[in-house]
ZADO-1210 file (C-alpha; in nm, 4 decimals, padded with zeros to 6 digits):
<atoms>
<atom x="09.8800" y="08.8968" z="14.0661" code="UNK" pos="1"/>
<atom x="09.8569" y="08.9713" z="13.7307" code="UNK" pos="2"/>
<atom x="09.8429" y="09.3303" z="13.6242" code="UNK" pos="3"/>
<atom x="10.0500" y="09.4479" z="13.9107" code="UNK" pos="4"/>
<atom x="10.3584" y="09.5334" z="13.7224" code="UNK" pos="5"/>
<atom x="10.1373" y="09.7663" z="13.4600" code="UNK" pos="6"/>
<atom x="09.9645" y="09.9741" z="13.7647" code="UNK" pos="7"/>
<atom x="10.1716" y="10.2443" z="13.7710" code="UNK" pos="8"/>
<atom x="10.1261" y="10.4294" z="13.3793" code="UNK" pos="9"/>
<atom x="10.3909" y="10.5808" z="13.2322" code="UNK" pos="10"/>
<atom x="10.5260" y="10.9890" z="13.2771" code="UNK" pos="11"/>
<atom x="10.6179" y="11.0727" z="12.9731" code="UNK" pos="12"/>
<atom x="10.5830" y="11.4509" z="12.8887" code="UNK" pos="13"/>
<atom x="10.4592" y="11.5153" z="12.5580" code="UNK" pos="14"/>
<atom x="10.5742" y="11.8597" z="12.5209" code="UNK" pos="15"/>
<atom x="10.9626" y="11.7946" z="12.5754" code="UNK" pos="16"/>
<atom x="10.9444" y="11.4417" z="12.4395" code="UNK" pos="17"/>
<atom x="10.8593" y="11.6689" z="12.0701" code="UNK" pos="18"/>
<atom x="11.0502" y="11.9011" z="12.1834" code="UNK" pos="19"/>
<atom x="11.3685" y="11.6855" z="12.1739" code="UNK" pos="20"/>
<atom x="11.2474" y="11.5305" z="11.8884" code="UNK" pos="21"/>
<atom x="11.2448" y="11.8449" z="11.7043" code="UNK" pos="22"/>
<atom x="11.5603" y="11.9542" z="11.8019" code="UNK" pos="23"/>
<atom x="11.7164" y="11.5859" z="11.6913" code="UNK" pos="24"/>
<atom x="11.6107" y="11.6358" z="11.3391" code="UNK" pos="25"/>
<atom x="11.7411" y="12.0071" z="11.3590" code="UNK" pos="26"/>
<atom x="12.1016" y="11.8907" z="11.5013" code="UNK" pos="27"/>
<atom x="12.1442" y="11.5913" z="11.2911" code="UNK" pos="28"/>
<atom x="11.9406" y="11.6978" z="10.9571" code="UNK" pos="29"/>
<atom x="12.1828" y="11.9303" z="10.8387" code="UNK" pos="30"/>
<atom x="12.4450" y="11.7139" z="10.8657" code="UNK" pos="31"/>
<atom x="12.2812" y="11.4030" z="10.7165" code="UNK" pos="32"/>
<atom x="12.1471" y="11.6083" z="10.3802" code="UNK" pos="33"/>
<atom x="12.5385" y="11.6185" z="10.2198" code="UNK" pos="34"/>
<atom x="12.5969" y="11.2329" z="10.3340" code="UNK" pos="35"/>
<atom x="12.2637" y="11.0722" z="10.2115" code="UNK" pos="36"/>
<atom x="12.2888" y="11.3159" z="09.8616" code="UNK" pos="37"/>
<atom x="12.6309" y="11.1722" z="09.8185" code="UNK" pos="38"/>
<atom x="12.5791" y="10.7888" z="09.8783" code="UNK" pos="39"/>
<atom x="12.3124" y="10.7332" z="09.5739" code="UNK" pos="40"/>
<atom x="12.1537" y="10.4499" z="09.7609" code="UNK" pos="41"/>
<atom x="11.7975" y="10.3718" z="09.6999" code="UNK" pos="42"/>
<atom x="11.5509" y="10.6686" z="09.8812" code="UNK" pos="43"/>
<atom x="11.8329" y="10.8754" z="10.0322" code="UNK" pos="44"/>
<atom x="11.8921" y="11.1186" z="09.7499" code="UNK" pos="45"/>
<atom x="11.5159" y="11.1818" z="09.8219" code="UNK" pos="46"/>
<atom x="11.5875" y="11.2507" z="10.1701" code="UNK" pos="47"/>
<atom x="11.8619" y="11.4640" z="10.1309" code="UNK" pos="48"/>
<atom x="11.6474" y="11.6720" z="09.9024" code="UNK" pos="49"/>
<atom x="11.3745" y="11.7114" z="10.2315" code="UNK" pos="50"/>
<atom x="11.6205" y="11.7818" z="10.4324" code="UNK" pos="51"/>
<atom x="11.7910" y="12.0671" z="10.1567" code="UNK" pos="52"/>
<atom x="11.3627" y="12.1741" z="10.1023" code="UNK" pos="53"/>
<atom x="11.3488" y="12.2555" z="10.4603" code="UNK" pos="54"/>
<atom x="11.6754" y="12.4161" z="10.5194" code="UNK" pos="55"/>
<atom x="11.5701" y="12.6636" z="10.2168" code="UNK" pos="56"/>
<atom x="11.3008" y="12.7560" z="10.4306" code="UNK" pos="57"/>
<atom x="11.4523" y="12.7942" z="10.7691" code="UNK" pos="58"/>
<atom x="11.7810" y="12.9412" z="10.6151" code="UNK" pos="59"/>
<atom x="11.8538" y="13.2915" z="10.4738" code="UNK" pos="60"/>
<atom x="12.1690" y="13.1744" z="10.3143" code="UNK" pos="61"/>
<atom x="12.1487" y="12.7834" z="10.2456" code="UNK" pos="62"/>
<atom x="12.4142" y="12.7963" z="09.9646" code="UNK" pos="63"/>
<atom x="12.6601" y="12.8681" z="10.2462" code="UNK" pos="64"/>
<atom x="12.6547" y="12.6062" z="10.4087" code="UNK" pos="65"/>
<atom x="12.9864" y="12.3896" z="10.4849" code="UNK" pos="66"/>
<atom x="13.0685" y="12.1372" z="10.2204" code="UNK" pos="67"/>
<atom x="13.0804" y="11.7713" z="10.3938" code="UNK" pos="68"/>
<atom x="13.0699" y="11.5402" z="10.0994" code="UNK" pos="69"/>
<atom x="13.1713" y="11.6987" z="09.8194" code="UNK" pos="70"/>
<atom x="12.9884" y="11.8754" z="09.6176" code="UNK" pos="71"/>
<atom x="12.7539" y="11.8904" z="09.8648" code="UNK" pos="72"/>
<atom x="12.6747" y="12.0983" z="10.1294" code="UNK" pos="73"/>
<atom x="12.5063" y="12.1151" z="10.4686" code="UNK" pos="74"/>
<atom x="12.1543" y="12.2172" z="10.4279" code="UNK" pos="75"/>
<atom x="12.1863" y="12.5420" z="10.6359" code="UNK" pos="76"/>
<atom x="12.4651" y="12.8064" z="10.7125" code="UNK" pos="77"/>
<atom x="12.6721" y="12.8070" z="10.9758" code="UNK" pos="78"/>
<atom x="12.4724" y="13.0598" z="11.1527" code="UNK" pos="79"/>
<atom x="12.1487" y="12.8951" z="11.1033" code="UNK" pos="80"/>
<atom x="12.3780" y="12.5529" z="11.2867" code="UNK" pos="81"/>
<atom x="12.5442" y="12.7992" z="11.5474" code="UNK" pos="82"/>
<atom x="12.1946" y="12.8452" z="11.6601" code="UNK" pos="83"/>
<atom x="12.1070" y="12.4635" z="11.6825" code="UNK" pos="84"/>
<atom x="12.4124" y="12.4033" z="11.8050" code="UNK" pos="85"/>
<atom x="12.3582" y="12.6448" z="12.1300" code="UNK" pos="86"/>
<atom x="12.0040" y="12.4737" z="12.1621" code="UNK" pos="87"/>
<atom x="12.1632" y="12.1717" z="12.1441" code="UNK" pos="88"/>
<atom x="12.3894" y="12.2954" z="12.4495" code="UNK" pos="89"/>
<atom x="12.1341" y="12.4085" z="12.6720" code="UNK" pos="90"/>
<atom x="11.9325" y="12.1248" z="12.6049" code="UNK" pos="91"/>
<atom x="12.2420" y="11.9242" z="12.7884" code="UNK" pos="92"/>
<atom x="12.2795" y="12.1718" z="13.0374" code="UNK" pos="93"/>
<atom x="11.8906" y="12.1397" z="13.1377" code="UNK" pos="94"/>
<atom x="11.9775" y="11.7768" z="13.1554" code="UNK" pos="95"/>
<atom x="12.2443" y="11.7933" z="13.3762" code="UNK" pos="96"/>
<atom x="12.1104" y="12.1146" z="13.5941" code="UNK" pos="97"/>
<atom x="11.7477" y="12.0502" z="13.5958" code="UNK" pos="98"/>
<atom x="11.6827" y="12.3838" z="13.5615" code="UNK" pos="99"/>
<atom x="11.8336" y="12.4793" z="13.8563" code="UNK" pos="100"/>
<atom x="12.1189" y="12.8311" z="13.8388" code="UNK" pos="101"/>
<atom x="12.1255" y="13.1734" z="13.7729" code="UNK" pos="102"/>
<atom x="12.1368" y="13.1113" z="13.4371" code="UNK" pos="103"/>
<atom x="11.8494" y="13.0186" z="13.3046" code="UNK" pos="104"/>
<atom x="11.6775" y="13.3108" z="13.2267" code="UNK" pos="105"/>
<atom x="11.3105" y="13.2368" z="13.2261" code="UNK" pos="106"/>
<atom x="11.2908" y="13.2375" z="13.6176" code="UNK" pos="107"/>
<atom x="11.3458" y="13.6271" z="13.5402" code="UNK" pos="108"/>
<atom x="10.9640" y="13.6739" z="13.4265" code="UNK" pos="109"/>
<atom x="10.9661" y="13.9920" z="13.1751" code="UNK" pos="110"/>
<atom x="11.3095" y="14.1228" z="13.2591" code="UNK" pos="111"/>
<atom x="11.4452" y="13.7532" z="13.1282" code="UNK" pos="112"/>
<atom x="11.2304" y="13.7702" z="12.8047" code="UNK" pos="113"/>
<atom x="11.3716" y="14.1018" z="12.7913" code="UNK" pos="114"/>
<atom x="11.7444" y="14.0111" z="12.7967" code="UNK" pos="115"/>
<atom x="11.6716" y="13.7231" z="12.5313" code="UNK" pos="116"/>
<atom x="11.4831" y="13.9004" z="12.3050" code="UNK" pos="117"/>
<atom x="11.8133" y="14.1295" z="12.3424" code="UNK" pos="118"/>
<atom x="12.0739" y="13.8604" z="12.3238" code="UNK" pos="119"/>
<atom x="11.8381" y="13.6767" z="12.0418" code="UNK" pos="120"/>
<atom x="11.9323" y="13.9919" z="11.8351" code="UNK" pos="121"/>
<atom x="12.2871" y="13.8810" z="11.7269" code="UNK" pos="122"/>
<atom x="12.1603" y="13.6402" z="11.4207" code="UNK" pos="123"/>
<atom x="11.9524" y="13.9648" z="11.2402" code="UNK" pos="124"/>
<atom x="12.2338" y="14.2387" z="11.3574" code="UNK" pos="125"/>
<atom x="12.5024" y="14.0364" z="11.2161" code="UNK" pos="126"/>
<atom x="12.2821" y="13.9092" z="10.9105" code="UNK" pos="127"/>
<atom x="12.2301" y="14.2724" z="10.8246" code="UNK" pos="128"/>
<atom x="12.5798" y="14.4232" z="10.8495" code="UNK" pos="129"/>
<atom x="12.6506" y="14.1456" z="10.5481" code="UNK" pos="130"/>
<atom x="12.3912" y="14.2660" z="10.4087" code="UNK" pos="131"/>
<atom x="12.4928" y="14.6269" z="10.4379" code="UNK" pos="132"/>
<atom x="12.8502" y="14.5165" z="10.3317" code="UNK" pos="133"/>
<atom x="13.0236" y="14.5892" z="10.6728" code="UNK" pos="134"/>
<atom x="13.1805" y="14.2730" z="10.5852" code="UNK" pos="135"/>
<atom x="13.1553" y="13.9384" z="10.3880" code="UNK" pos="136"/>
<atom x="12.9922" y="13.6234" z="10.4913" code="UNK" pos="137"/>
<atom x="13.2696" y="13.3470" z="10.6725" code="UNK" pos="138"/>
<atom x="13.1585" y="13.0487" z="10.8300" code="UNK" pos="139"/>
<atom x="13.4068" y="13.1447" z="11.1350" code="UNK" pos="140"/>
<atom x="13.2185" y="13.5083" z="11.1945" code="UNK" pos="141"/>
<atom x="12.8778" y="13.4089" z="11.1596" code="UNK" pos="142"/>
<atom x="12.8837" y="13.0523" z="11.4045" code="UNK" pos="143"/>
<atom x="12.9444" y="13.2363" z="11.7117" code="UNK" pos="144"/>
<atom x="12.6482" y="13.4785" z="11.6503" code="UNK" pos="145"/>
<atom x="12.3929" y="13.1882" z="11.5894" code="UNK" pos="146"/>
<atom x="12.6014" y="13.0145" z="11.8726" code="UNK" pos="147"/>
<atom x="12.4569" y="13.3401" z="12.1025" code="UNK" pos="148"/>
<atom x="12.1239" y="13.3516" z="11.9650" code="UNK" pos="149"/>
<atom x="12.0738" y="12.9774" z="11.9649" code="UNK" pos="150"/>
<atom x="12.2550" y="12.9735" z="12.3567" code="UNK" pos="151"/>
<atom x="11.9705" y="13.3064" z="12.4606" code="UNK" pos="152"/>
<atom x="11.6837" y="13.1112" z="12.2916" code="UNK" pos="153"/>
<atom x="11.7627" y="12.7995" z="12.5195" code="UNK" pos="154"/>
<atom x="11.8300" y="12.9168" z="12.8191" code="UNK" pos="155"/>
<atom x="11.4767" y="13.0883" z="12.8032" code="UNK" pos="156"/>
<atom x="11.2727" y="12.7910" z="12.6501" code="UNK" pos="157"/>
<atom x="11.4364" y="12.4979" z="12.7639" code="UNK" pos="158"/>
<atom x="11.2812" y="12.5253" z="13.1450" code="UNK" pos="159"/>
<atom x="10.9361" y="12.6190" z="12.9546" code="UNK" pos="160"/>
<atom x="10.9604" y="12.3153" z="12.7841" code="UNK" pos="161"/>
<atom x="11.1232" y="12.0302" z="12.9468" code="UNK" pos="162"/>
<atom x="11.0251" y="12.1920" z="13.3393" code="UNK" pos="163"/>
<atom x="10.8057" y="12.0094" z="13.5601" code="UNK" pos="164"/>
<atom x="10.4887" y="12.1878" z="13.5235" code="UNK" pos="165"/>
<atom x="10.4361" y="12.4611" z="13.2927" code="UNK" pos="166"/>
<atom x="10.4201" y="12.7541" z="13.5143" code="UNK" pos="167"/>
<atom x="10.2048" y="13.0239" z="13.3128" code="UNK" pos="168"/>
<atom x="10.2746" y="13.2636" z="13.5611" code="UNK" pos="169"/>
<atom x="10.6406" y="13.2841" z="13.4874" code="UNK" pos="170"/>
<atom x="10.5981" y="13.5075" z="13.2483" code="UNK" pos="171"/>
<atom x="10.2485" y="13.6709" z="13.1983" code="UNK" pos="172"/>
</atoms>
């Protein structure tokens, strides 16, 4: 009798179980780097600086970010989080869907890499019209183009990485 409850092993899927890790430290990181800086406990200051050494990295414009705990500021921009933040969304949606509806555009093959790789565009288009002075950077303008990017980049990946079995031949 013994044994019998440990027969079956466990499912777990690597892939999406590092996938959601990933994408954990990417929603809340950002967010955490202004609180830990500010409390000046023991170890979080050093933290916060990771988290601010990373979103330097990742980040064209980390000195934009939102300030939480003043003086500090989220370690990314509001773009860079607009982008998480639509990840973040169509991480939930794959939750709740499956991967089942129109929408997800990797069932598409190349015409669905296509229209990412199109809709992925917003981030650099509206990164270089700052650039090229067409206007200034404001956290309100800039959101909703990561929010499209980030939203295009998840609704591609998301059945890749969290489907059943990886299906190689949905897009090659």
């Amino acid at each position: 009798m013994t044994g019998i409850a440990f027969r079956r092993r466990s499912k777990i899927r690597w892939v999406s179980a590092i996938a959601d890790f990933i994408l954990a430290g990417m929603v809340l990181g950002p967010l955490a780097a202004p609180i830990l800086a500010a409390l000046r406990l023991p170890m979080f200051p050093l933290i916060a600086d990771i988290i601010y050494f990373m979103g330097h990295y990742v980040c064209p414009q980390p000195d934009m970010g939102v300030t939480l705990a003043p003086p500090y500021i989220m370690a990314v921009c509001m773009r860079c989080y607009g982008t998480v933040t639509g990840l973040l969304i169509t991480r939930l949606l794959y939750g709740i869907t499956s991967g089942k509806g129109f929408y997800w555009l990797t069932q598409y093959g190349w015409g669905g890499a296509v229209l990412t790789s199109f809709l992925m565009m917003a981030y650099p288009v509206e990164l270089a019209a700052e650039v090229l002075n067409w206007w200034s950077f404001n956290n309100y303008l800039v959101f909703p183009f990561g929010l499209i990017t980030g939203l295009a980049w998840g609704l591609f990946t998301m059945p890749i990485l969290h489907g059943k079995k990886l299906k190689r031949s949905l897009i090659f």
